[in-house]
N, C-alpha and C positions, 0 to 999 in steps of 0.2 A: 554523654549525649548532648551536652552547652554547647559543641562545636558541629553538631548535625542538621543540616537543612530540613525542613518538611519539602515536602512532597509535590506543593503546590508553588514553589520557585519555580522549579524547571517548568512548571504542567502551563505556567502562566504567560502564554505567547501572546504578544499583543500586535506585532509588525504585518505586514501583509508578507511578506518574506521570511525573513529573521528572526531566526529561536531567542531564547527569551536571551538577554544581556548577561544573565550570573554564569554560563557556561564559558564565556570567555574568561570570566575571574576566576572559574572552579580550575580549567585548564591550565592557568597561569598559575596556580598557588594551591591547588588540591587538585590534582588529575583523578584519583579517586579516595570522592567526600564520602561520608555519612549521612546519611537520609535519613529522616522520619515517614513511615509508607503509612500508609492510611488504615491498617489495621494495626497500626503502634509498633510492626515491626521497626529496628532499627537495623539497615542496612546501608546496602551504599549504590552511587549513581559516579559514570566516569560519561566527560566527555572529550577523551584522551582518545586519537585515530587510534592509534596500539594498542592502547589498552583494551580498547572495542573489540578488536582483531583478535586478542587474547582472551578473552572472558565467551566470545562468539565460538569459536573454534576449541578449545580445551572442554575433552571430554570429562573431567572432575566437574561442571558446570549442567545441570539439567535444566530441563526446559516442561516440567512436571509442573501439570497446575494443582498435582496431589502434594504437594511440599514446595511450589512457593506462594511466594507474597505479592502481589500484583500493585503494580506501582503508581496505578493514577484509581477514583472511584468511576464508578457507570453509573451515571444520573443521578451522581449523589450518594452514593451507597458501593458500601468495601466489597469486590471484590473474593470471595469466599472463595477457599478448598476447595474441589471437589475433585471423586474419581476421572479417570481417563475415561475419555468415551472412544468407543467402538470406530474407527476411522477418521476421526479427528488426531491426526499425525503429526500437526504442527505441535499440540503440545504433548509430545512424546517422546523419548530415547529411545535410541536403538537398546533390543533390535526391533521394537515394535515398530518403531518410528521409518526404520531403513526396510521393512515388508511391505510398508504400506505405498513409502514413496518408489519404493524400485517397481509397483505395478505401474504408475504414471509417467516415468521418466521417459519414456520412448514417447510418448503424447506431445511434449514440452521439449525435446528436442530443438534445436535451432534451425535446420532442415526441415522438420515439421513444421513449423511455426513460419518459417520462409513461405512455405506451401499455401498458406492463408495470405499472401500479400495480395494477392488478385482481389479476392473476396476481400480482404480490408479495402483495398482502395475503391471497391465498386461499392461499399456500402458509403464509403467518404462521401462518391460522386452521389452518390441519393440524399443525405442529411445534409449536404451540400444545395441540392434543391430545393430542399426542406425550407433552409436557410431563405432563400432568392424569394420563394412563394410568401413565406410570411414576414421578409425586409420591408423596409431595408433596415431596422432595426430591430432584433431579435434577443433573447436569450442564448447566448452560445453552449451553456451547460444542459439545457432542457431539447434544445434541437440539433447540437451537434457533439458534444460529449457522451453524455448518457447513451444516446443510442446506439453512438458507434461502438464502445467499449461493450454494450449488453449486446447487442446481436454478434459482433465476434465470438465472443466468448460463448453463446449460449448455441451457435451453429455448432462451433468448437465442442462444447461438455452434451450437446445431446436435445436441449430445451427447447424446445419449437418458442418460436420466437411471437407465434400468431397467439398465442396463450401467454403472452409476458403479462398481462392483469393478474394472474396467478403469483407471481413470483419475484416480479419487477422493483415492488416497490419493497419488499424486505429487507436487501440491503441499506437503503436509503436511509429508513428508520432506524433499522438497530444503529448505523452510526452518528444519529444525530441523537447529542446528547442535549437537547432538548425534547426529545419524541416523549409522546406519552406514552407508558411503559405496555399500559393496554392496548394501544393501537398496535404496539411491536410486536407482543406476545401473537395476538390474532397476524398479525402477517406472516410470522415464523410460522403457524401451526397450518396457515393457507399455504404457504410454499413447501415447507417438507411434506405434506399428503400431494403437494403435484408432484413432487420427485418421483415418489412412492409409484404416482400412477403411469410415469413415466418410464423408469424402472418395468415395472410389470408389462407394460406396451412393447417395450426394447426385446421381451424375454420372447417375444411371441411375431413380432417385426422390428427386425433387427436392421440399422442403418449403419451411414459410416460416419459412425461419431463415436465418443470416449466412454462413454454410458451402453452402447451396445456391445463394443468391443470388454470390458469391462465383467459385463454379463456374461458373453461366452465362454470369459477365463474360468471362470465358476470358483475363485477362489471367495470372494465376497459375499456376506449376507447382506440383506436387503437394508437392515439397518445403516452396516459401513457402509452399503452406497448412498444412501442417503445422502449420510453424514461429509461423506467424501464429495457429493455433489455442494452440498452447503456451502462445505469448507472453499471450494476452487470459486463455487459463485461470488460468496462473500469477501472473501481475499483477495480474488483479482480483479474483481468487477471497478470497485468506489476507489483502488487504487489508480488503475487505469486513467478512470473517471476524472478523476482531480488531478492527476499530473500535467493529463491534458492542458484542460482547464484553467489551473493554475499557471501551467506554462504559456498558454497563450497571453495569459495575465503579465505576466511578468515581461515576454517579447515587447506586449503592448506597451509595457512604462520605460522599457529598457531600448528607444527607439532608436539609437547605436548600432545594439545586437541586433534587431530585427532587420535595420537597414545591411548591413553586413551578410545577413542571412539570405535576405533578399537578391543582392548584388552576388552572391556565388551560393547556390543552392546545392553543391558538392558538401557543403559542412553541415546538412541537416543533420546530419547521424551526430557528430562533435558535439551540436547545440544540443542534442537532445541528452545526451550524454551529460553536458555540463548543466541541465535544465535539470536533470532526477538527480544532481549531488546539489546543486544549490538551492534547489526547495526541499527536497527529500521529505515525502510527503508522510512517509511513514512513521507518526513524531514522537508518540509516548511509551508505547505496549512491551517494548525488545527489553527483558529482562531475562535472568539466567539464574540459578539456586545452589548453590558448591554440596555438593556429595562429601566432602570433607574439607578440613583447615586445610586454604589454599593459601601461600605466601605470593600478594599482587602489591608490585611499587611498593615495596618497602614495607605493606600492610598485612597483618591474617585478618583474611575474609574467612571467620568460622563457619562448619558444615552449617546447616542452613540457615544463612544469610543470603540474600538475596540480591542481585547486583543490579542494577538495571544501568542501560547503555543508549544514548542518547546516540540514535543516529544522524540524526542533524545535529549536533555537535560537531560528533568526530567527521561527518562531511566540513566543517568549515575550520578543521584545524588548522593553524600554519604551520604546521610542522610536515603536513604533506601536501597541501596544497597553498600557494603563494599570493597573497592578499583573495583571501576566503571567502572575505561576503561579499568583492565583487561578481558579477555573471557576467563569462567572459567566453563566447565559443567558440575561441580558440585554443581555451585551455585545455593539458591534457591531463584526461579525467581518468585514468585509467585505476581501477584500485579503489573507486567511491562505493561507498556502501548503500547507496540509498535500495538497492534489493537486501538487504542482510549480510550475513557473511558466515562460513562453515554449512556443517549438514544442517540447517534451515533455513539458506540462502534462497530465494523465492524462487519457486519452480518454475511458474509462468513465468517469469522475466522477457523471454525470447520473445513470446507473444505481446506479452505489454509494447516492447519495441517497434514487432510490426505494425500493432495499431496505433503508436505515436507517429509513428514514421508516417504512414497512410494519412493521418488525420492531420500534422503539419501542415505536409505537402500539400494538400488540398486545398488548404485555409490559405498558404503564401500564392497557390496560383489563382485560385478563385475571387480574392477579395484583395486588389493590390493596394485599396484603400481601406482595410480595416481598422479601426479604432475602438476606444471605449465610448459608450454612449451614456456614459455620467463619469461624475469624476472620480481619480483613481481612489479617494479618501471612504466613497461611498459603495463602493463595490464588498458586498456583505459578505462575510466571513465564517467558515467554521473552525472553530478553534478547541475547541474540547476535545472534537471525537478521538479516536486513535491514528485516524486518517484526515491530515488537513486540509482542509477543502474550502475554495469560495460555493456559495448557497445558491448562489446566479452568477451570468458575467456578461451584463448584456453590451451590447457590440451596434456597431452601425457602419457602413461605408459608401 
């Protein structure tokens, strides 16, 4: 155990960018180290592209929160066991896990999700005047992030959007790991009774959304839909949210890229591509549990050990992508993982896209003087959650 890291090496990002500094030494001299996890397990963390690729996709590796070890704490406090819940999928194997996502997968189709670019981009053009009404200095996260990401998605899963006080701010809380743990609990127990009521609304008038269609199949009780509305809110909502955000962050300081961006708007899709592997927002959570003694790089990862996989790592390996922690939109990004990789690979993905696409585009024609409205050193930061996020990004032009 003298040659294992804690826990709080990798977890301790300080850059406004750039994962912590020890993954390039783990990379160079240990692709996969040994950890100390916060429940005293001793396992291991890799931020090796391959290795990723291999510990993500090999089915000896589970993704059970009833047998593993969770790799970072929540507000200070381990992580615990517990059973599988009832349509929460993500932490699941097949075949529970392959019933519940093969209801959804026609939802999250790329075609489908194409089918929302209208509505994304008319929702841009409103938070876009959102913007103008209350400049020329604003919040870009609170007036044009947030909204756009929650009204997609919540037209999308079903959520009437005129009741977002209901529901709006729970993902917000659960992932800020400074939230007080009471104000979380009370938001959680305010939004799963509006699901509930929403659900029950759907059974009786039925719309054309994923929560109606869902009900019809009748395969679902009321609890998995719940839980399955939770899950897609939660997961893709503050994702979204911060890629955005982040990314517009990052165009703003990277004023090269932006200008480039600017000058041939043909490479939004590339930028945006290269923008979810060089922030890859997804930073802590992606760990895996071996069903049995796996032989990995030369090491046995015994049955329940636990792996965890830094995906912004393995996004800035050089071994698949060439000079890493530059942002560069015309590199080709083909193969990043900032959605995951294997059967957990994020479902929503497609959609994430159309509404980065949509909200870009918006911001580079709307605002051809956009800037930060403080400096880049003070632009506030979320750094813990599971999802990395600035807390604000206020803007001016």
């Amino acid at each position: 155990m003298s040659d294992a890291i804690s826990f709080e090496e990798p977890w301790a990002r300080t850059h406004q960018f750039d994962p912590p500094e020890i993954f390039d030494e783990l990379r160079e001299k240990r692709p996969l180290a040994k950890m100390v996890y916060p429940d005293g397990h001793v396992g291991w963390i890799t931020a090796n592209y391959e290795l990723a690729r291999k510990v993500l996709s090999d089915p000896r590796f589970s993704h059970s929160t009833e047998i593993g070890h969770f790799p970072v704490t929540h507000r200070g406090q381990v992580m615990p066991n517990h059973p599988k819940i009832p349509g929460m999928f993500i932490h699941m194997d097949p075949p529970d896990h392959t019933r519940y996502r093969r209801l959804l997968t026609a939802e999250f189709t790329a075609r489908r999700a194409n089918r929302l670019t209208a509505r994304a981009e008319a929702v841009a053009a409103e938070q876009i005047d959102v913007m103008r009404q209350a400049g020329p200095s604003v919040d870009l996260v609170a007036n044009f992030a947030k909204p756009l990401s929650l009204r997609v998605l919540s037209e999308l899963v079903g959520l009437p959007y005129s009741e977002v006080d209901r529901y709006g701010h729970a993902p917000t809380l659960l992932h800020d790991s400074d939230g007080d743990p009471q104000e979380v609990a009370a938001a959680m127990q305010q939004a799963v009774t509006f699901f509930a009521e929403v659900i029950e609304r759907r059974r009786t008038e039925p719309e054309d959304d994923l929560i109606s269609r869902l009900v019809a199949d009748g395969q679902l009780t009321t609890e998995e839909l719940c839980n399955i509305v939770t899950l897609l809110l939660f997961a893709g909502y503050e994702t979204t949210e911060s890629a955005l955000a982040v990314g517009v962050f990052a165009l703003l300081h990277h004023t090269d890229q932006l200008a480039a961006l600017r000058a041939d708007p043909s490479k939004l899709d590339a930028a945006i591509e290269e923008l979810l592997r060089y922030l890859t927002v997804n930073q802590y959570d992606t760990y895996r549990t071996a069903l049995e003694d796996i032989e990995l790089n030369g090491e046995t990862v015994k049955k329940g050990d636990s792996v965890t996989v830094s995906l912004p790592a393995a996004n800035r390996d050089p071994a698949k992508f060439g000079c890493p922690a530059e942002l560069d939109i015309d590199r080709e990004t083909s193969g990043h993982m900032a959605f995951g990789f294997g059967i957990h690979q994020c479902l929503g993905q497609n959609l994430a896209r159309v509404q980065l696409r949509a909200g870009f585009s918006a911001l580079l024609r709307a605002f051809p003087g956009l800037r930060l409205a403080i400096d880049f050193e003070e632009v506030p930061l979320r750094l813990k959650g599971s999802v990395f996020a600035v807390k604000s990004l206020p803007v001016s032009w």
